[in-house]
Structures are given as structure tokens and as C-alpha cells.
C-alpha positions as CSV (number, residue, x, y, z in Angstrom):
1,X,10.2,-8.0,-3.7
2,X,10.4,-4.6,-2.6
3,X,9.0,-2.7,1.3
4,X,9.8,-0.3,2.8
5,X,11.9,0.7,5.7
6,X,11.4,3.1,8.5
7,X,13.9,3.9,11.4
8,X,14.0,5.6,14.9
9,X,16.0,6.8,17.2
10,X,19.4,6.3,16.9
11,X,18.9,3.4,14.4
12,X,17.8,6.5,12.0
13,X,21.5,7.4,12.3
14,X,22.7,4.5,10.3
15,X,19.1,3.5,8.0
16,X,17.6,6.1,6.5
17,X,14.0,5.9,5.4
18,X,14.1,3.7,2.3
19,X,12.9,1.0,0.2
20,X,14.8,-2.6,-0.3
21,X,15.2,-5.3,-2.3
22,X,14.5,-8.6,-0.3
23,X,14.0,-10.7,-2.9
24,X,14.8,-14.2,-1.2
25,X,13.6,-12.8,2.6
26,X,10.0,-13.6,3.2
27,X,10.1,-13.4,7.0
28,X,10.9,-11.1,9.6
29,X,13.0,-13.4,11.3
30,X,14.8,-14.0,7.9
31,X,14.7,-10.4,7.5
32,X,16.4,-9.5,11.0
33,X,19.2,-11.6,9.7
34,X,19.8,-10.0,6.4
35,X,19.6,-6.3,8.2
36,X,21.7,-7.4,10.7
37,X,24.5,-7.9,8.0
38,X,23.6,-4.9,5.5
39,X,23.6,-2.9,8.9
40,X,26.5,-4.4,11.3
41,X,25.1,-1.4,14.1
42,X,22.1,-3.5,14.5
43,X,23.9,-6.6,16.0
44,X,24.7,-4.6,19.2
45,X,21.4,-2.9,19.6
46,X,17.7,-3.8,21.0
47,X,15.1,-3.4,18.6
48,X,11.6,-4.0,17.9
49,X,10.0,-4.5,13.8
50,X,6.3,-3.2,13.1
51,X,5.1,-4.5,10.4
52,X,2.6,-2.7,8.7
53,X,1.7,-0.5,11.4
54,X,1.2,-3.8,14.2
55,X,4.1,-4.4,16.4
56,X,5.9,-7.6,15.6
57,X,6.0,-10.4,18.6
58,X,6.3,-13.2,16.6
59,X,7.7,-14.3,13.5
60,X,5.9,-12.3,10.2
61,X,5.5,-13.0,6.5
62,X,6.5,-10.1,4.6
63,X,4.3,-9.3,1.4
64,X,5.0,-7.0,-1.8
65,X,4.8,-3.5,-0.5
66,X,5.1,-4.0,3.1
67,X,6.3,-1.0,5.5
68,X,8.4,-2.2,8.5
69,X,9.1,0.0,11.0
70,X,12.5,-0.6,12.9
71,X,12.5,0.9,16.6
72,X,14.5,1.0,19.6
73,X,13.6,0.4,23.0
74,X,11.3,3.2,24.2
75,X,8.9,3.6,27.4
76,X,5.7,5.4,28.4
77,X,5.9,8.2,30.6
């Protein structure tokens, strides 16, 4: 199963825009795992997953095509 990845901030330094293979991930919980060891930065950082344009509070299925977002922490202002 391929989606899509999007990054911000100073995760963008380190994940590019692109599209992954996650063919045994079907979670995001599962799926902050498997980042966390393709992207060792990650382990070390606060982050938030949007999944599909909805911010993630809770654990997600991931479907065919999805497009996750990956974000630091930001604030309003």
C-alpha cells in the first residue's frame, strides 16, 4: 500500500514530500513506529500526523492512497 507523505518545519529538513511503501502498516500508531526508524530525527521531536486533511488525536487506519501530513508543534498568534 502506497500514501503519501507531507512534512513541515524542520521535519521537511530530513522527509521530503513523497510517497511510501507501507505495505504491512495499517495504522498511524503502527506507522509512527515505522517512521520513527526510517527517520531516527523523529524519535527526539514533537509531532502531530493529519491524516487526510483531519488532525490525528487518536489512533487512524490508513487506506490505499492516503496523504498524511507530519507537523511540528506550532501555535496561533
Amino acid at each position: 500500500m502506497k500514501i503519501e507523505i507531507i512534512s513541515f518545519g524542520k521535519i521537511a529538513e530530513f522527509i521530503s514530500d513523497q510517497k511510501i511503501d507501507i505495505a504491512e502498516i495499517a495504522d498511524t500508531d503502527s506507522l509512527k513506529m515505522h517512521l520513527e526508524t526510517l527517520f531516527p530525527e523523529l524519535k527526539g521531536m514533537k509531532y502531530k500526523f493529519a491524516l487526510n486533511n483531519q488532525l490525528v488525536q487518536a489512533n487512524s487506519i490508513i487506506n490505499q492512497n492516503d496523504i498524511l501530513a507530519i507537523m511540528p508543534p506550532f501555535s496561533g498568534g
